[in-house]
N, C-alpha and C positions, 0 to 999 in steps of 0.2 A: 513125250511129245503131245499125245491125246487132254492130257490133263493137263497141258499149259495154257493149249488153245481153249479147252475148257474154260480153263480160267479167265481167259483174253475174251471171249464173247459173252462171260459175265459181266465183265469189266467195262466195254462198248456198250452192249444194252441200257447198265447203271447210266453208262453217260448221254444215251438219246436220252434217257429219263431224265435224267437232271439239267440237260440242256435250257429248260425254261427257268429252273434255280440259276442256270448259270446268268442269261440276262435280265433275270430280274434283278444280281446281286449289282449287274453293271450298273443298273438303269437306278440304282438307289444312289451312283455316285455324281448329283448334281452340284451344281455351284451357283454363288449368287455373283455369275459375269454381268455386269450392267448392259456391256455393249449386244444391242440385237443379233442375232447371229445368223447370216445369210449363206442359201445353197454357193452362192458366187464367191464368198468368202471362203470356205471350205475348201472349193473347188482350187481358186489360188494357193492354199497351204496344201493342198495336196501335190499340185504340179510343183510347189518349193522343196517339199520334200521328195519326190521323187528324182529331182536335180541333184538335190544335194546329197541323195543316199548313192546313186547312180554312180554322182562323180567321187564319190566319200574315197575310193584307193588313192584320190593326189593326195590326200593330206593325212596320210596311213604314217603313224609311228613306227620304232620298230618293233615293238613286240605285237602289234596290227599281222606286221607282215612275218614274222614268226608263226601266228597261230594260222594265216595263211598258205606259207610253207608246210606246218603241218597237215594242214586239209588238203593238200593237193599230194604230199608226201604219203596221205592214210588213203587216199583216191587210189593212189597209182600201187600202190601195196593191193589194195585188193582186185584190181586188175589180173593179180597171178592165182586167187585163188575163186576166182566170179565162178568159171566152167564149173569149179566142183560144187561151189555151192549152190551151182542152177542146179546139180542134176538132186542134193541133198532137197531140195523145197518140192523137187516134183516126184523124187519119190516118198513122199509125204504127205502125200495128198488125202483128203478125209471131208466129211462133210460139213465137220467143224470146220476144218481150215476153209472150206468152198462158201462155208456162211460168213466166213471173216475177211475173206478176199473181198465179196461185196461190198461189205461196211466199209471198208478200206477204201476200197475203188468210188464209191460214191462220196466217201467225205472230202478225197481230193480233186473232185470232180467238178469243174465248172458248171455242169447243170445242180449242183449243190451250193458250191458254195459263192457263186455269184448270187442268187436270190438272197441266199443268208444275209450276205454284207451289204447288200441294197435293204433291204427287208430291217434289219437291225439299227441303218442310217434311220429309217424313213420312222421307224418306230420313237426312237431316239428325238425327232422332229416332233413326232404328233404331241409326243409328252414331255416336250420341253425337257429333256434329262439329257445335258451333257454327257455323261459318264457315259451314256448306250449310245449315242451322237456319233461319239469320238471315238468309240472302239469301233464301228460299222464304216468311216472314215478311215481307219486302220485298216481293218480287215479288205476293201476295196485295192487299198494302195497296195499291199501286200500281190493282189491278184493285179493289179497292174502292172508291175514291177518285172512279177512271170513270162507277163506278154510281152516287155518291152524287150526282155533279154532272154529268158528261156528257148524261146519260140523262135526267135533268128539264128541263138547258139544251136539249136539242134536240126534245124536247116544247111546250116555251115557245116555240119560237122557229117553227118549224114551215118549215125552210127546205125549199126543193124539192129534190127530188136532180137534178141537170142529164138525166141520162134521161128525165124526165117530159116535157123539151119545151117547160118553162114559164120558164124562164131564169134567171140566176141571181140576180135581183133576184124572188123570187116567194116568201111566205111568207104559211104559214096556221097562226097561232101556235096553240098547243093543242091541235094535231090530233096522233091515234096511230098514225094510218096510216103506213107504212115510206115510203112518195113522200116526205114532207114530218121525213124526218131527219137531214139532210144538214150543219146545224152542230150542233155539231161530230164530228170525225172520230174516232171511238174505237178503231177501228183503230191511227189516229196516236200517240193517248194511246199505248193499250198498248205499242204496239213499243216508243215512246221509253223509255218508261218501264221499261219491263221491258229492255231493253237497257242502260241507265243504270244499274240496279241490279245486273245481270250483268255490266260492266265494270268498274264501282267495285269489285266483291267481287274480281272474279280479277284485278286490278289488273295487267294483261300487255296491252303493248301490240296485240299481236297480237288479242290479245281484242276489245279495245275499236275497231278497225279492222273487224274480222265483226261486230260485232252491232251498231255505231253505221250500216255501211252495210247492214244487213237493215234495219235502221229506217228509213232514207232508201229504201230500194227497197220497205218496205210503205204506207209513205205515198204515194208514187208510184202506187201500183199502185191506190190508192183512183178517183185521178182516168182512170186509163185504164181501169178498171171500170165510170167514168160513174157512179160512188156520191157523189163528194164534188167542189166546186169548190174552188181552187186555195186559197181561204182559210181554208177550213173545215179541210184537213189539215196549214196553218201553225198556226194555233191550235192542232189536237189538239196537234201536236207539241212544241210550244213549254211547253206544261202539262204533258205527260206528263214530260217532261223534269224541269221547274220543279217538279213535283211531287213526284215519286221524290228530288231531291235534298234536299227540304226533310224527308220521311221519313228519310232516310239519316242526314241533318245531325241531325236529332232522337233518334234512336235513338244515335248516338256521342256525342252529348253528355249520355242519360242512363247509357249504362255506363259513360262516364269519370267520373262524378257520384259511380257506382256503387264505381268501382273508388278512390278517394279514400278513401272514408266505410269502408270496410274494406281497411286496408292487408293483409289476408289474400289479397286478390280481386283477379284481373287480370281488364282489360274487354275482350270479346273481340273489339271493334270496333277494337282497337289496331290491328290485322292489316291494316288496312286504307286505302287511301290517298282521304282525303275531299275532294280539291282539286277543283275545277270543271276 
C-alpha cells in the first residue's frame, strides 16, 4: 500500500510540473477561423451546449441507456460493500496518503479549478489561440454543468457524509447543512471532467495518463477524507466524464457544421481527437 501511494505522489507531482507542458500543447492548437471571435459568442455556444448535454437522456439510444443501467447497476453494487471499504481507507492512513488527499482535494476544488478554466479562457483570448480558447470554454461548462445538477441532486437527496456516524444508508432529503451532502461527489465530477477535457485537447498519451490518474487519485481521496461513500464518488465520476464528453462531442459537431457551410473556414476542433 505504502509504495502505491508512493508511487501516486510521484505521479501528481510529475503532473503539477507538467501542467504548463500541458497548455502550452493546447495553445499550439490554433486555426485559421476567419470569423472574429467574441466573449458573447462563446458565452451563446456554451448556454447551447449545456441545453443540449442536460437534455441529451430524450434522444439516448439503446445501448446509451445500457451503459446507464450499468452505472447505476455498479452504483448500487457498491452500496453493500462502501461500509467495509470506509473503514479499509481509514485504516490506512499515512502521511503519504495525508499528502495525496490534498492534491486530490484541491484539484477538485472549486477554489482550483474555477481560476484554471477562467485563467486558461482568458489566456487562450490574450493569444489569439483557439486550441487554449476552447479547452478553458470546456473546462468552465464542465464546472457548470456540477452546479446546475450536482448541487440540487445532493440537496434533494440529503445523504449523510460517512463522518457524521449515521451510515451510509442515512438520508434527510432537502436539508442544506454540509453533514447531509454526500451524493454526489463533486469533487469526482470536476476532476473527471476536467481531466477529460484536458486530455482530449492535448491528445498526448502522456497527458491523458497524468490527468486520467489525478482523477482517479481525487476521487479516492474523497472517501479517505470520510466526505463521500464509495458510491457517491462512482457516480460523480462516471457523469463528469459522461458529461464533459457529450460537451466536446457537441461543440465538434457544431464547428464542423460550421466549417461546411463556409468553405472559407476551418473548424478548429479538427485538431483534435474526439474517440472515447
Amino acid at each position: 500500500m505504502r509504495t502505491i501511494l508512493t508511487y501516486g505522489r510521484v505521479l501528481l507531482a510529475a503532473s503539477l510540473i507538467l501542467s504548463p507542458l500541458c497548455l502550452a500543447e493546447a495553445a499550439a492548437q490554433t486555426s485559421p477561423f476567419e470569423s472574429p471571435r467574441t466573449f458573447g459568442d462563446d458565452a451563446s455556444a456554451a448556454w447551447d451546449a449545456l441545453g443540449h448535454t442536460l437534455s441529451s437522456p430524450g434522444r439516448w439510444d439503446s445501448s446509451d441507456w445500457l451503459l446507464a443501467g450499468l452505472t447505476v447497476g455498479g452504483a448500487t453494487g457498491a452500496v453493500f460493500i462502501e461500509e467495509e471499504f470506509r473503514e479499509l481507507m481509514l485504516n490506512n492512513r499515512s502521511g503519504t496518503a495525508d499528502a495525496l488527499e490534498r492534491v486530490g482535494r484541491l484539484y477538485g476544488s472549486p477554489i482550483f479549478t474555477a481560476p484554471l478554466s477562467l485563467a486558461t479562457y482568458g489566456l487562450g483570448a490574450a493569444f489569439d489561440s483557439d486550441g487554449l480558447q476552447d479547452t478553458g470554454l470546456l473546462m468552465t461548462e464542465v464546472l457548470l454543468s456540477a452546479l446546475l445538477v450536482q448541487q440540487p441532486v445532493r440537496i434533494g437527496v440529503g445523504r449523510a457524509r460517512p463522518a457524521t456516524g449515521e451510515g451510509h444508508l442515512s438520508f434527510q432529503p432537502f436539508t442544506f447543512g454540509n453533514d447531509y451532502a454526500s451524493f454526489i461527489s463533486g469533487h469526482s465530477w470536476s476532476s473527471f471532467g476536467m481531466s477529460n477535457v484536458m486530455a482530449r485537447q492535448i491528445d498526448r498519451w502522456w497527458a491523458s495518463v497524468v490527468l486520467y490518474s489525478l482523477a482517479g487519485v481525487t476521487a479516492l481521496s474523497r472517501t479517505y477524507a470520510d466526505k463521500h461513500w464509495l458510491s457517491d464518488i462512482i457516480l460523480g465520476s462516471v457523469l463528469g466524464y459522461a458529461v464533459s464528453t457529450t460537451l466536446w462531442r457537441w461543440h465538434n459537431d457544431r464547428e464542423t457544421g460550421l466549417a461546411e457551410a463556409d468553405q472559407g473556414a476551418a473548424a478548429r476542433w479538427l485538431t483534435v481527437s474526439f474517440s472515447i
